[in-house]
N, C-alpha and C positions, 0 to 999 in steps of 0.2 A: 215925214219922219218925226218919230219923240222927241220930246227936249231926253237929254240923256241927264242930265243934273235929275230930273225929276223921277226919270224912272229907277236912279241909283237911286234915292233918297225912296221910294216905295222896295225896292228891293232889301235896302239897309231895315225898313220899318217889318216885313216881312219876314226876314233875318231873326229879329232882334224877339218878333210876336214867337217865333217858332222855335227859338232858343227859349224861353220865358216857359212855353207849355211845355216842350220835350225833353228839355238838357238833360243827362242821365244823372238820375240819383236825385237833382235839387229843382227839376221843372216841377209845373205845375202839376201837370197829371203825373209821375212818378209819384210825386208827393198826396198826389189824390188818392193813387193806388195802394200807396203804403196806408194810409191812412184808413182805407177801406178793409185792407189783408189785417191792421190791428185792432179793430173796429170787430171783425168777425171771428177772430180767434179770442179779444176778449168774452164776445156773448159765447164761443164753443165753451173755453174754460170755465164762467161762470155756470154754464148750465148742465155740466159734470161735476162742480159742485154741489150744486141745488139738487142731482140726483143721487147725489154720494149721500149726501145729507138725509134724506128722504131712506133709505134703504138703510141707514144707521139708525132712523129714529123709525123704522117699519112704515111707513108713509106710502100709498102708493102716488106714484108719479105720473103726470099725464100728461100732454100738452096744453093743455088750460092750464093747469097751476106753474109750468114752467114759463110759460108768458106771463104770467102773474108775477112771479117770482123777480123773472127780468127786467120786468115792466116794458114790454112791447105787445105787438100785437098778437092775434092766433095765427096769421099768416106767417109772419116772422119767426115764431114760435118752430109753426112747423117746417119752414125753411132749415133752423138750427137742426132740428131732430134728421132731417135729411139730413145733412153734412154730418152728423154725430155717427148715423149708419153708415152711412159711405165709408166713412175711415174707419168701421166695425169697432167703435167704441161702444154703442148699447144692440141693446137688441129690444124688442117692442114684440108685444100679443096682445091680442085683445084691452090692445089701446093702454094697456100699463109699460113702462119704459125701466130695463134695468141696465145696468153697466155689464161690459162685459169685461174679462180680465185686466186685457190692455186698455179700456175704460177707466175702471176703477187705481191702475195704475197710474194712469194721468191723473183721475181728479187727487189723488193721495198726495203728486208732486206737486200740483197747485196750494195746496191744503196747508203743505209743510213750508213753500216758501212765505204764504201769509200769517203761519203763527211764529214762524222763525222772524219774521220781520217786525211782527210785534212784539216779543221779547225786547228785541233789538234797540225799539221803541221807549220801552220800558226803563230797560235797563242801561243805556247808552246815551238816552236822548232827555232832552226837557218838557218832550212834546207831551200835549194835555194827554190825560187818559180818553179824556172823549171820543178825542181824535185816532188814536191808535189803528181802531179800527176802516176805519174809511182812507188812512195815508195806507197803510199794506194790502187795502184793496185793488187799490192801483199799482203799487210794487210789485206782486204776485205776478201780473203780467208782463213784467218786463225783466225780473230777476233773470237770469240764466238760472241752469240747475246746480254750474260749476260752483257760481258764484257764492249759491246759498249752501255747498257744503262747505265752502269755506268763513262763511259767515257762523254755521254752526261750530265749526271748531274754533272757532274765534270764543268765541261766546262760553265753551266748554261742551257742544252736544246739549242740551236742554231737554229736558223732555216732556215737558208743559210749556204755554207759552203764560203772558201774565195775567191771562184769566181764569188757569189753571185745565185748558182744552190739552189730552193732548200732542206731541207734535212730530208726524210720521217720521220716522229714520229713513235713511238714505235708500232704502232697500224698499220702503212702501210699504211695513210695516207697521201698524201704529198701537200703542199699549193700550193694553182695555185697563178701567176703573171701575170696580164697584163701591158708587156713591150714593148715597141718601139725598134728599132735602131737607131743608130746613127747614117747614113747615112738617116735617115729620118726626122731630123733637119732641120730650115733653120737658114739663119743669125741672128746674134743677141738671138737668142732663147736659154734658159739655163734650166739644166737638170742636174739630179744625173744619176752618174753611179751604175746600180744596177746588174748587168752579166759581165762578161768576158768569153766567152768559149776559153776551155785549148784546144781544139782539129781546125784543123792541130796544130803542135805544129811549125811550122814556122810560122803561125799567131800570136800563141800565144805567140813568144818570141820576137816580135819585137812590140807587145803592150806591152810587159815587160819593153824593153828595154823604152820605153816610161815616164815610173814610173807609170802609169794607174792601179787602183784598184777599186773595186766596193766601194760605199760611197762618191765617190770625185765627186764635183760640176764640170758643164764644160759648157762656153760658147761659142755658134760658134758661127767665126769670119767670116769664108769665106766658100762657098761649088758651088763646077763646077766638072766635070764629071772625072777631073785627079785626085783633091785633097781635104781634107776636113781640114779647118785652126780649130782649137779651142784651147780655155784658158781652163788650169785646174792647180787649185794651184797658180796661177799669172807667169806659164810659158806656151807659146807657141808650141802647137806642131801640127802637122802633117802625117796625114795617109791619104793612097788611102783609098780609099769606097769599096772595096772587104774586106778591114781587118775590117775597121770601122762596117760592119754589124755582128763580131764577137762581139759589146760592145753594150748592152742592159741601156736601159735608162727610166725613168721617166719624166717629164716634171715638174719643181718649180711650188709647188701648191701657190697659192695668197698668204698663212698665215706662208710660208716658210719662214726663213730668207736667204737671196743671201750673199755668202760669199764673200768679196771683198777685195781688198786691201793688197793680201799678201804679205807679207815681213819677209824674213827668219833672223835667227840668226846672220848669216854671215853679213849681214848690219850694221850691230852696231859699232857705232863708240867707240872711245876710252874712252869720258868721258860722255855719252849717261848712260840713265838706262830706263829697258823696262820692257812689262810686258808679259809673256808668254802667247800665245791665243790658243795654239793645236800642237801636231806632225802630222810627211804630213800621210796620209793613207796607202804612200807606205812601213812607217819604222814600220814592225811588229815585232812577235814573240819576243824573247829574247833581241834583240836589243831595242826595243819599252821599253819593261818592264824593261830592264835596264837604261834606261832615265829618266823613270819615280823613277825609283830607288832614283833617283841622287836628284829626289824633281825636277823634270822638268815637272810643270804640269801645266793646266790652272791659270791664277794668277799670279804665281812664276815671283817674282822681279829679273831682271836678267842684270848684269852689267862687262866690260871686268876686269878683275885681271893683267892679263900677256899674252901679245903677243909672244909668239918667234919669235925668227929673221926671221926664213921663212915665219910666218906668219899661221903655222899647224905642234900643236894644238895651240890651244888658251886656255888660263886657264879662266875663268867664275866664277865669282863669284853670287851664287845661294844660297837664303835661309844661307846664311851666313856660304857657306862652299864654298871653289874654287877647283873648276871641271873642269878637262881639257878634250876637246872636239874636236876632226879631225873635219875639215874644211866638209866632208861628213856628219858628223851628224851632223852641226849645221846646215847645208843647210837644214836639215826636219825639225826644230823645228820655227814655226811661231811666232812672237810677234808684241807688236804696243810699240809705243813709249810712253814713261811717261810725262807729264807737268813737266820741272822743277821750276813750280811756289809753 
């Protein structure tokens, strides 16, 4: 006969191995399984994007370029497009792949909770712009739908997100733009920016680095086949024409007002007093709404208190409290000068 100590003690180790893979909800393989069911409804979701995508920009679609897109393999690929048909999301001929209604309804609800979440981003948060993109990547799959109309009415409804994409209504809806390029400007001729696309994202960060955002007026100065010159904000900047068709634009309608004349905070002289006219479009989210905090808003009477010796910050004297301000924010906050008559 066993020792019984020893076979309690393998039955407990057994117990204990089988609890560990099964328990419901927190074993192993639950956890595997969830892991795997979120694994493949993210590659579904993304690859109703990639085909939404593709039939908005006239593209045909295929399974090579949808593995590409994903970055997995052609087998995998075609794995997804199976499960895409099965739940009669596309429908496929002669090897081209298009959505079908209830398709195209999913990828819109995908679509809408990642530019709703970039807003969100934007407008809410501190987070770099770089990033905007790749954090609502992953949001998208996990928002609810409930959640994200409650986010949009949070927000006020929006209807661009902050790259100026933009962003389907609740109903799968989504507003058409008829936009230009900037590269399709000539001189002298001025225009809002109303798009930026986030993708390459080496385009996209050297239009950052620019301080470029949709809303900002922009006049071109110069355009020839190396460079494109224009004004935006009352500073000078510079992009080749392969980045420039990444910024989608409007052209000043007649009854527009043309904003001219900027001159930032940093100007001001010492015994000068001004008057606030707007922050630049590139100071968002928390920053922005901390400025505004401060009583820094169109109007606001704005005059120097205290220099420090370096010369940053500078103290401000604002709506009759003094604010001290790094030489970086007051370079966003616009104003004109007062009569001292």
């Amino acid at each position: 006969m066993g020792d019984p100590i020893l076979a309690l003690m393998i039955g407990s180790a057994i117990l204990v191995i089988f609890t560990f893979l099964f328990f419901p909800s927190k074993g192993f393989y639950f956890r595997w399984k969830k892991s795997k069911n979120i694994s493949e409804k993210v590659l579904i979701e993304d690859a109703l994007k990639y085909i939404y995508d593709c039939e908005y920009k006239n593209i045909n679609c295929t399974v090579q370029s949808i593995a590409g897109n994903l970055e997995i393999s052609s087998n995998n690929a075609l794995d997804v497009v199976k499960s895409l048909q099965s739940h009669k999301l596309i429908t496929s001929s002669e090897r081209l792949i298009n959505l079908t209604e209830h398709g195209r309804s999913y990828a819109l609800k995908v679509i809408r909770i990642h530019r709703l979440w970039e807003k969100y981003l934007a407008d809410e948060t501190g987070v770099n712009p770089a990033d905007w993109h790749d954090e609502a990547e992953s949001k998208e799959h996990e928002l609810t739908e409930e959640r994200a109309n409650e986010l949009a009415v949070q927000m006020g409804n929006p209807i661009k997100d902050p790259h100026g994409d933009p962003i389907p209504n609740r109903k799968g809806e989504i507003p058409q733009f008829e936009d230009l390029h900037l590269n399709s400007l000539k001189a002298n001729e001025i225009a809002t920016i109303t798009h930026i696309e986030d993708e390459p994202s080496s385009a996209y960060s050297q239009i950052l680095a620019l301080g470029l955002n949709p809303g900002m007026q922009i006049k071109v100065i110069q355009v020839s086949s190396e460079k494109i010159v224009f004004e935006a904000e009352g500073d000078e900047k510079v992009l080749a024409p392969v980045f420039a068709s990444n910024i989608s634009i409007r052209k000043i309608r007649k009854d527009e007002k043309i904003q001219e004349n900027f001159r930032n905070l940093l100007s001001l002289s010492k015994n000068e007093k001004a008057r606030v006219i707007g922050i630049s479009r590139s100071c968002r989210g928390l920053q922005r709404r901390r400025l505004m905090d401060l009583g820094i808003v169109p109007g606001a009477r704005v005059s120097i208190a205290i220099k420090s010796p370096s010369g940053n910050p500078t103290a401000y004297n604002i709506r009759g409290a003094s604010i001290a301000l790094r030489n970086d924010q007051a370079s966003q906050i616009f104003i004109e000068g007062i009569s001292q008559n």
